[in-house]
C-alpha positions as CSV (number, residue, x, y, z in Angstrom):
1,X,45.1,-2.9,17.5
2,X,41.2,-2.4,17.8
3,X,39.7,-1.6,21.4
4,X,38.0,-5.2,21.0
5,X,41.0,-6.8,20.2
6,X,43.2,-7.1,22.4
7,X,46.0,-9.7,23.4
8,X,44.8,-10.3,26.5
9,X,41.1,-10.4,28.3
10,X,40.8,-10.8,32.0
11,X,37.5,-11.5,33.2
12,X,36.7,-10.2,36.7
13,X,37.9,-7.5,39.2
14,X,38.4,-9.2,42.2
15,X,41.8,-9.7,44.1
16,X,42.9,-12.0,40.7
17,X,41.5,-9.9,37.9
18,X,43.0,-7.0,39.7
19,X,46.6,-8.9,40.5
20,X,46.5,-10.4,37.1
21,X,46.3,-6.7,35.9
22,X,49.2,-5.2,37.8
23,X,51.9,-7.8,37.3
24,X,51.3,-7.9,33.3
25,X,51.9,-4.2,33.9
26,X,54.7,-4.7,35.5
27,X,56.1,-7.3,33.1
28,X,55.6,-5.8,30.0
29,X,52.4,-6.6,28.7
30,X,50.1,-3.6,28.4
31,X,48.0,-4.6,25.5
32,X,44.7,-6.0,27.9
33,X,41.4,-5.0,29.2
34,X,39.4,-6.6,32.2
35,X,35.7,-7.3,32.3
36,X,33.5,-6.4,34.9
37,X,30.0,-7.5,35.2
38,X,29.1,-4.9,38.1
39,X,29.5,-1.2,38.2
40,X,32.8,-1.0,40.3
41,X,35.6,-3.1,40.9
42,X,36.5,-5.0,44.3
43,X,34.2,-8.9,43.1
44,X,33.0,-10.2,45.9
45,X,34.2,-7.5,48.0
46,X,32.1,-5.3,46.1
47,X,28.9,-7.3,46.3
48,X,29.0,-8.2,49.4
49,X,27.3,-5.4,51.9
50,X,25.8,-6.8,54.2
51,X,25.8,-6.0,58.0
52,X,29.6,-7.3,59.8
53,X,30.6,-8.1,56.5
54,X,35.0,-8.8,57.2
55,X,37.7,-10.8,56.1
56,X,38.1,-13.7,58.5
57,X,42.0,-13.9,57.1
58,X,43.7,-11.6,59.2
59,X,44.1,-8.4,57.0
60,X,48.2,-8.3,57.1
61,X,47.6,-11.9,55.1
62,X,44.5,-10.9,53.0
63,X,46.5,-8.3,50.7
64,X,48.7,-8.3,47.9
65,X,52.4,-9.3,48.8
66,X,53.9,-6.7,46.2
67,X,51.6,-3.7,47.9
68,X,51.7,-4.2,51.5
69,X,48.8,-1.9,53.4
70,X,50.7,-0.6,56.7
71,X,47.2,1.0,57.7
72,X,45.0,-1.6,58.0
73,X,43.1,-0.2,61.0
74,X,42.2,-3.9,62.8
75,X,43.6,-7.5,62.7
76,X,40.6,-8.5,60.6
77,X,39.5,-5.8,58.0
78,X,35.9,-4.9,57.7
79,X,34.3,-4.7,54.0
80,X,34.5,-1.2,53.3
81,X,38.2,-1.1,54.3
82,X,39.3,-3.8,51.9
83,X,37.7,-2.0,49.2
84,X,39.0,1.0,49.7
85,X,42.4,-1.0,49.8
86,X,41.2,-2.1,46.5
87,X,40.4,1.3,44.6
88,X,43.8,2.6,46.2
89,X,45.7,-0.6,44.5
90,X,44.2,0.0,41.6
91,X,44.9,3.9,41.5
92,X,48.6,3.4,42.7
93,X,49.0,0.9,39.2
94,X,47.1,2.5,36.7
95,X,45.0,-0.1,36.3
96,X,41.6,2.2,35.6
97,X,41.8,2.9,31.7
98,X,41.6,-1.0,31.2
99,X,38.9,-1.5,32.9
100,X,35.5,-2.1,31.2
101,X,32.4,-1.9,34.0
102,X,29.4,-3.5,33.2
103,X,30.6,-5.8,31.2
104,X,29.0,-9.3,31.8
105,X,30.5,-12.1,29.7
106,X,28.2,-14.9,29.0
107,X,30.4,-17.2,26.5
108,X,33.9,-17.9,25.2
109,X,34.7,-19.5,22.3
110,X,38.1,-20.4,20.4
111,X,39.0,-19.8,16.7
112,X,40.6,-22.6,15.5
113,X,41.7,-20.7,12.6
114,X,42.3,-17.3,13.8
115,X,44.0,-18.3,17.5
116,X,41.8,-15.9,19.1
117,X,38.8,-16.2,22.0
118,X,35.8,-14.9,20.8
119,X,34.4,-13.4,24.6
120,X,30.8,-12.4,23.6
121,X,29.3,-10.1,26.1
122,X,25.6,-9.9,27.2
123,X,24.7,-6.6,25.5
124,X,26.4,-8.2,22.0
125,X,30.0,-6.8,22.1
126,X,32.5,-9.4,21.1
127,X,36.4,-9.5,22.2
128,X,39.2,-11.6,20.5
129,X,41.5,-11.8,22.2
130,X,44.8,-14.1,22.1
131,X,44.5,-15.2,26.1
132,X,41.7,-15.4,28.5
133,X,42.6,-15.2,32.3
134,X,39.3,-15.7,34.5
135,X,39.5,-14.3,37.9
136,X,35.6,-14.9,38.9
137,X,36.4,-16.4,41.8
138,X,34.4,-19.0,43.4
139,X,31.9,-16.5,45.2
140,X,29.8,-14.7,43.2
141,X,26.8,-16.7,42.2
142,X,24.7,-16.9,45.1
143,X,23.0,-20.4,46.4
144,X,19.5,-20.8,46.8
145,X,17.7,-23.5,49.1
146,X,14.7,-25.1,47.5
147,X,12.6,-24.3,50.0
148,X,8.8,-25.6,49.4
149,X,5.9,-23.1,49.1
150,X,8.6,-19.9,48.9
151,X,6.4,-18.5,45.9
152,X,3.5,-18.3,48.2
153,X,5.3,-16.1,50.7
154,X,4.2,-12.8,50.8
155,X,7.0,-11.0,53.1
156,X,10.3,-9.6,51.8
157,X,13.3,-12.5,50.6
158,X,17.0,-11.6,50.1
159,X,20.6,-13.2,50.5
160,X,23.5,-11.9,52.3
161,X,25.1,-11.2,48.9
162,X,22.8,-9.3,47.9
163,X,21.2,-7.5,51.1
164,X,18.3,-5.3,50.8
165,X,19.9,-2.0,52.6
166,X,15.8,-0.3,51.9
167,X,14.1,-2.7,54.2
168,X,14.5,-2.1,57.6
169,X,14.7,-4.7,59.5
170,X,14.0,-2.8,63.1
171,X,11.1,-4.5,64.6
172,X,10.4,-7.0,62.3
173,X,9.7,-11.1,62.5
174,X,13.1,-12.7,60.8
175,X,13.7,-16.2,59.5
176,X,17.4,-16.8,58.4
177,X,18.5,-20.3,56.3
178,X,22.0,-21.1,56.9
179,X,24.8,-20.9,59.6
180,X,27.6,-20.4,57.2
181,X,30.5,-17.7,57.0
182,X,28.3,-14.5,56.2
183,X,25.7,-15.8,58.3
184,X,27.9,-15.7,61.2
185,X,28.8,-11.8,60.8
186,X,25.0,-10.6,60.3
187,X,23.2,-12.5,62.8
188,X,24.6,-10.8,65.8
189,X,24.4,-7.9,63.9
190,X,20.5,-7.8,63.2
191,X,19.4,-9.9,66.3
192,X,19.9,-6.6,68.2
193,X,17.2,-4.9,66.1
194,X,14.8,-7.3,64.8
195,X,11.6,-7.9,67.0
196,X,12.5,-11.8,66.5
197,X,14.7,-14.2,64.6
198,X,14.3,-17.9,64.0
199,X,17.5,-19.5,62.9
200,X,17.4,-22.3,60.8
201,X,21.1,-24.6,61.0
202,X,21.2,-27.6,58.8
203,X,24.7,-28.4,60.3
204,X,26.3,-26.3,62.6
205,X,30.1,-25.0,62.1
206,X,33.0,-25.3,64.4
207,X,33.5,-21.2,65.6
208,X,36.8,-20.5,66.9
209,X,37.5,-16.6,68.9
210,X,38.0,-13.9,66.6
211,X,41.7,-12.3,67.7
212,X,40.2,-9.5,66.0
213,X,41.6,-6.2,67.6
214,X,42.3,-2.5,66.4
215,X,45.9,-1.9,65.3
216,X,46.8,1.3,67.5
217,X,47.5,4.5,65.4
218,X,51.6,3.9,66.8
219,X,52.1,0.6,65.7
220,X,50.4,1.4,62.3
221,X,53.0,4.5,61.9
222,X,55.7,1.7,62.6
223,X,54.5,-0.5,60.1
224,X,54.7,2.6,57.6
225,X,57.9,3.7,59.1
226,X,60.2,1.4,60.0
227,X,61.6,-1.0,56.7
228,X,60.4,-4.5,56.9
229,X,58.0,-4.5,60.1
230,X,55.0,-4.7,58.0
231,X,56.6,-7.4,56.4
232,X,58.0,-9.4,59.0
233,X,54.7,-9.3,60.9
234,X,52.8,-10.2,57.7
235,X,55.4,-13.4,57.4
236,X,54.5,-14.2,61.2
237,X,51.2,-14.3,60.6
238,X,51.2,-16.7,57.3
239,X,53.5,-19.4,59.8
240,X,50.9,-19.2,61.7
241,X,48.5,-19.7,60.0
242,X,50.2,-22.3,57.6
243,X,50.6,-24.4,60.9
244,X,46.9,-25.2,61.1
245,X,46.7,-27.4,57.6
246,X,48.5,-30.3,59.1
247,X,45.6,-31.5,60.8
248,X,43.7,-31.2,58.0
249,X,45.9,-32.7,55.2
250,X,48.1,-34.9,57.2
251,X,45.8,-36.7,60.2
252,X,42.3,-35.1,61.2
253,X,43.7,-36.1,65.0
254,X,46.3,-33.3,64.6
255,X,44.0,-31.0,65.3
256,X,42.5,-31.9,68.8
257,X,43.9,-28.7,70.4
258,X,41.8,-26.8,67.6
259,X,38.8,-28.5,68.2
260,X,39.5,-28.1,72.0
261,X,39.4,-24.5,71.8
262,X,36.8,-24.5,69.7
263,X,34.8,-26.4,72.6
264,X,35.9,-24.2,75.4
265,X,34.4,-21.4,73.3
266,X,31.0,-22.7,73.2
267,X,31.0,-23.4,77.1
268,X,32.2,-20.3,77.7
269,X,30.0,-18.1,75.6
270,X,26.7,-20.3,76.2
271,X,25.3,-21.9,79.9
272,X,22.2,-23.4,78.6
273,X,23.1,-27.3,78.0
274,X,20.0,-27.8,75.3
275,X,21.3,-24.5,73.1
276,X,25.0,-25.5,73.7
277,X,24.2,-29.5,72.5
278,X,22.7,-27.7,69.2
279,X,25.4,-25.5,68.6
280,X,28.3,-28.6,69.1
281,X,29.2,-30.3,65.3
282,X,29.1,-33.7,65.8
283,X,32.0,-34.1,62.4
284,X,35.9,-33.9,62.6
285,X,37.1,-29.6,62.7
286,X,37.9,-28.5,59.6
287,X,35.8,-30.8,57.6
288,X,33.3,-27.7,56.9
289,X,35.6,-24.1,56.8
290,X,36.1,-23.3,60.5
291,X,34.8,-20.0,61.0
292,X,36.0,-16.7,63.9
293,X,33.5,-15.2,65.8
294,X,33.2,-12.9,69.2
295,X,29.5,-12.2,69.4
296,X,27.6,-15.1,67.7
297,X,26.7,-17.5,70.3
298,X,25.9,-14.6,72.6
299,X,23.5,-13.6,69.8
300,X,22.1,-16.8,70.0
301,X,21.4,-16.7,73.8
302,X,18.9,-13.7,73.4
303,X,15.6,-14.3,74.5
304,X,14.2,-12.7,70.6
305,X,16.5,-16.0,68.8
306,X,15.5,-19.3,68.3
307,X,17.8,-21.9,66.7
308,X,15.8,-24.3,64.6
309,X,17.8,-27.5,63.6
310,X,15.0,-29.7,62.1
311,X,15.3,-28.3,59.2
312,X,12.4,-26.5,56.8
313,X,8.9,-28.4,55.9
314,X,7.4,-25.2,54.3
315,X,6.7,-21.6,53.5
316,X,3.6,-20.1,53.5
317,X,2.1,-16.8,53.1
318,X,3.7,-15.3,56.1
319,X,5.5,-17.9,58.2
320,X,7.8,-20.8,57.6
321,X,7.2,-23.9,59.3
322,X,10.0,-26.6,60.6
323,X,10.4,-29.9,59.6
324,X,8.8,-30.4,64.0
325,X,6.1,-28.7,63.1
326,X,7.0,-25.6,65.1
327,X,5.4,-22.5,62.7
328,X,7.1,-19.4,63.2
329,X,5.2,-16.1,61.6
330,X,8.5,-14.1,59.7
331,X,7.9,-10.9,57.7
332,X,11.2,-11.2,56.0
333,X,13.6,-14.1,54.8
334,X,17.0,-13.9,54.5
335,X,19.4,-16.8,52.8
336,X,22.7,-17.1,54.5
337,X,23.2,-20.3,52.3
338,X,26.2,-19.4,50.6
339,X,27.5,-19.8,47.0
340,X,27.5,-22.2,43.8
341,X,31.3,-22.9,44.3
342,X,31.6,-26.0,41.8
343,X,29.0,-25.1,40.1
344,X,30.6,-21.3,39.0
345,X,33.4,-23.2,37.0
346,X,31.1,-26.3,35.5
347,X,28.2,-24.0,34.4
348,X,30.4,-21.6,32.2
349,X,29.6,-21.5,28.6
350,X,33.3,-22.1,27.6
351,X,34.1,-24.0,24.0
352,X,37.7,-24.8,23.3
353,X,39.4,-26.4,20.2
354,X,37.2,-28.2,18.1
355,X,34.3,-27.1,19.4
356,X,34.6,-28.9,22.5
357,X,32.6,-27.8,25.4
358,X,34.5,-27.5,29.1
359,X,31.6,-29.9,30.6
360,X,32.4,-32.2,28.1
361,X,36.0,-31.5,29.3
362,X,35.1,-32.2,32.7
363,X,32.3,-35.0,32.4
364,X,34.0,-36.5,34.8
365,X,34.5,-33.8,37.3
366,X,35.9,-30.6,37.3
367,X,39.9,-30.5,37.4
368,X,42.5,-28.3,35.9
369,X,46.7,-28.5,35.5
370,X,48.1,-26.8,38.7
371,X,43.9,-25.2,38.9
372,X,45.1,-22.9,36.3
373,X,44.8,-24.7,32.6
374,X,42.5,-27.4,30.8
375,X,43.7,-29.4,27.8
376,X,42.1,-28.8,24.4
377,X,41.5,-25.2,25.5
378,X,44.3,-23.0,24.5
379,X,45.8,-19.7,26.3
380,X,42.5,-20.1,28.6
381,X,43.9,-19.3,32.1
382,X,41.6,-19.8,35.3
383,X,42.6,-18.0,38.4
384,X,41.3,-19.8,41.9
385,X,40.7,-22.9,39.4
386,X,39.9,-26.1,40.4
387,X,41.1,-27.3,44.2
388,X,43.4,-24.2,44.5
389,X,41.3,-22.6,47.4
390,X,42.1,-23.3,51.0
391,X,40.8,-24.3,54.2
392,X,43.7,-22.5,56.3
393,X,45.6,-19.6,54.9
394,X,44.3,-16.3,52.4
395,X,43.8,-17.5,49.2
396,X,45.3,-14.0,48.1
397,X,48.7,-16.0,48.5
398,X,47.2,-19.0,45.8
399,X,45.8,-15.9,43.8
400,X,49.6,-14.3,43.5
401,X,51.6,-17.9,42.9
402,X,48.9,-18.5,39.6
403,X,49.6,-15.5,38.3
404,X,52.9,-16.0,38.3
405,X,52.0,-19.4,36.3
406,X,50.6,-17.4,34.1
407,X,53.1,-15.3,33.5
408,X,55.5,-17.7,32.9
409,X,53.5,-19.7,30.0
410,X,52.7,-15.7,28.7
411,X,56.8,-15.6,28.8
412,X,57.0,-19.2,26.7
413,X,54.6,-18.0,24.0
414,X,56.3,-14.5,23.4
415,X,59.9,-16.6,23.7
416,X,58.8,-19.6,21.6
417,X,56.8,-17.1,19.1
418,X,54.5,-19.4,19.6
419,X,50.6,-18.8,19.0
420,X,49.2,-21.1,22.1
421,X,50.0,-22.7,24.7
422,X,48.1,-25.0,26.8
423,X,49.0,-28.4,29.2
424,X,49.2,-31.9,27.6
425,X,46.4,-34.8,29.0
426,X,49.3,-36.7,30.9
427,X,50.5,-33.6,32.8
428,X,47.0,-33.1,33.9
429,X,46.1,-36.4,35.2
430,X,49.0,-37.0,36.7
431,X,48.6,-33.9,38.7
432,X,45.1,-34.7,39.5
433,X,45.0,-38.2,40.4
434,X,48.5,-37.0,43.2
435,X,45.9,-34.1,44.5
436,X,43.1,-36.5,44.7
437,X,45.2,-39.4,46.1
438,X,46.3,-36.9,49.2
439,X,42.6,-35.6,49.4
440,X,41.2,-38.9,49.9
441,X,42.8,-39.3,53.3
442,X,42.3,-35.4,54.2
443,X,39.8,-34.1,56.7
444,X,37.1,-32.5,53.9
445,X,36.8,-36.6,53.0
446,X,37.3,-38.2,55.8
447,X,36.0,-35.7,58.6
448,X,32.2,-36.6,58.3
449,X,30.4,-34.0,56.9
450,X,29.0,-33.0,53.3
451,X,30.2,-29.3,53.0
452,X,30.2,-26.9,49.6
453,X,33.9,-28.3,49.3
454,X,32.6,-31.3,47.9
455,X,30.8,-32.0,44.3
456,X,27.7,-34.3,43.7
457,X,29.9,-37.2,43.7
458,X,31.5,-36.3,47.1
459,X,34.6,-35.5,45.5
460,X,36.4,-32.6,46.8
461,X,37.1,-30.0,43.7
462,X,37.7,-26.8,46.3
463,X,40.7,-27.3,48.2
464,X,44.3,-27.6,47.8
465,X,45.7,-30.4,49.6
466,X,48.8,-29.4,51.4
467,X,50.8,-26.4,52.9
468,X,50.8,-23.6,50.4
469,X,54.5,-23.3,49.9
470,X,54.0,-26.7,47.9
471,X,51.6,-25.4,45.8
472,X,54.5,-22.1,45.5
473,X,57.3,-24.7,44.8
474,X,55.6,-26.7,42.2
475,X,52.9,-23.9,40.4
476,X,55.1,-20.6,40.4
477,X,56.9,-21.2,36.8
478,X,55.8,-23.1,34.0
479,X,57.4,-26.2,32.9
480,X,57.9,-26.5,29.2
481,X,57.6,-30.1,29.4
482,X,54.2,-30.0,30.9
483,X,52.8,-28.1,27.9
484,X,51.8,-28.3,24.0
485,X,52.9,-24.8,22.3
486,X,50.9,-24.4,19.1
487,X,52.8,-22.6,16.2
């Protein structure tokens, strides 16, 4: 079979492209390559660099369950250590001679007659594959605000995720738009060098303490050493953290002691009353993604930061001026705004059978059969699909259960000797309209707020509803009965 035919494409090497990759390995399917539109592997992992950058999951969590990392040198990993976890992974499975850097796919669309994707690539190569797995994640396209007059401005503009490591920041006059997750890690990062930062919070998050410690050197060569310790502290940690979605799925009010904590943190870490009244989200915890920080409300409380919460009138040439009036002279802009979450699955050029388009498929919304499948487009598998990410636990664990899914429809086609395979109407909407019943009574709905979670229509299309061993008991293996096999 030719290099650009293969049986299966994966698109992306992020935590799914790259666990997609291993367990077809390990089951038997060799025949594959993976895509990748940057230079190296790791996603968002990868384009992230930005100052603080760390998982907020603790690290035990945020790794593959088959390849445990005994080292992992603090409770919450920095950037450069979960790539490296990444490249090792990757070594460890042989997973380098399929991978295709630079690769950036700009449209799929299905043969009718032949069963095969056509995955058309910007600099004109063409795939066909039999199946298409998409692991692109929800975090890769950044968001930009449209701010008025920001073609006038004259300084230096960048986003978190895509930092500008040749400008030095020492000394200079800072503006930063957005209080979101990255935010939160750079600010107290470049507050200590910039010559002054203005702030700009639209709304602000609830910030829990960051149990982030080192792992001592002994209890790492336990973890390594001693059988299951690594693994019994791993399962420790997912309890815990698995306890925290039932005040967000079952009744917002569950999660007072939360949202206590989260209170006692603010009047601990900040004395002045008009700061601390900015600071304090007036909406329900966990209706925007709670977010673990140490040092940023202290970084807040130096005399070089202001926090700005009216909002952004204008830019101009060299300053940017609040929606008060207050004008603030900035050499430098940087977005901490975040990413196009919905808007990375809905903007694909996909086409399925007969020619029809995925936003014709979701005119209504995007939605998927257990996030992974959409009727009418055949062997097209999407990895962190619709409303399987999650407001409590690593997603890495959603990630792992999918590809399972996957597998198991793979299994049915090879079985069946079936050319396609792909879920019926019914199985979808009945799926979707249970999610969506339980969503409508959970926090991200009913919390307050209007938070990336949700579409235009205020529909959440993010998160899974529930505990994630539901989403294990119910997504892990196909059922036949759900699906249409095409012979």
């Amino acid at each position: 079979m030719s290099e650009r035919a293969p049986a299966i494409v994966i698109i992306g090497s992020g935590f799914a492209g790259l666990g997609m990759a291993i367990q077809l390995k390990k089951s038997g399917f060799h025949d594959f390559v993976i895509l990748e539109k940057s230079n190296a592997l790791g996603g968002t992992w990868y384009d992230n660099t930005y100052p603080g950058c760390a998982c907020d999951v603790p690290s035990h969590m945020y790794s593959f369950s088959f390849d445990l990392n005994p080292g992992w040198t603090r409770m919450f990993a920095p950037q450069p250590e979960i790539r490296a976890y990444m490249e090792r992974v990757a070594d460890k499975h042989a997973i380098r001679p399929h991978l295709r850097f630079g690769s950036h796919v700009e449209a799929m669309e299905y043969d009718d007659a032949a069963k095969r994707w056509n995955v058309s690539l910007a600099d004109g190569t063409v795939f066909t594959p039999k199946a298409v797995v998409s692991g692109i994640g929800a975090l890769h396209i950044p968001s930009y605000p449209d701010l008025p007059g920001i073609e006038k401005f004259q300084g230096t503009v960048f986003h978190s995720a895509e930092w500008n490591h040749d400008y030095d920041l020492t000394g200079k006059r800072v503006a930063v738009i957005g209080t979101g997750a990255s935010a939160i890690q750079f600010v107290p990062k470049i507050a200590k060098q910039v010559d002054h930062l203005a702030l700009f919070q639209r709304t602000p998050p609830w910030i829990q303490p960051k149990p982030d410690v080192s792992i001592p050197a002994p209890v790492r060569s336990a973890f390594q050493r001693v059988p299951g310790a690594a693994r019994a502290f791993r399962a420790g940690i997912y309890w815990g953290l698995e306890a925290r979605a039932v005040g967000f799925t079952i009744d917002p009010r569950l999660s007072g002691p939360m949202e206590s904590l989260a209170r006692r943190h603010i009047k601990r870490q900040i004395a002045d009353p008009e700061l601390r009244a900015k600071v304090t989200p007036d909406y329900t915890i966990g209706c925007k993604r709670v977010l673990l920080s140490n040092d940023y409300y202290p970084a807040l409380t130096r005399d070089n930061v202001d926090v700005q919460t009216s909002g952004v009138r204008e830019v101009r040439e060299n300053s940017v001026i609040a929606a008060d009036g207050t004008e603030y002279e900035v050499d430098a802009i940087i977005y901490g705004t975040g990413f196009k979450v919905t808007d990375a699955l809905a903007e694909q050029r996909i086409v399925g059978r007969d020619g029809r388009k995925i936003q014709e498929a979701w005119a209504n919304g995007i939605e998927a059969y257990r996030g992974t499948s959409v009727p009418g487009f055949p062997n097209l598998f999407l990895l962190l699909g619709p409303n399987t990410g999650l407001g409590h636990n690593s997603v890495v664990f959603m990630i792992e259960v999918q590809i399972q899914h996957v597998l198991s429809c793979l299994r049915l086609v090879q079985e069946s000797g079936a050319d396609a395979i792909e879920p019926k109407p019914e199985a979808l909407r009945a799926f979707n309209d249970k999610l969506h019943k339980r969503l409508r009574k959970a926090v991200w709905s009913e919390g307050g707020c209007q938070s990336w979670y949700l579409d235009d229509s205020g529909v959440n299309r993010t998160l899974w509803p529930g505990h994630t061993f539901e989403f294990w008991a119910g997504t892990r293996k196909a059922r036949e009965e759900d699906y249409t096999l095409t012979y």
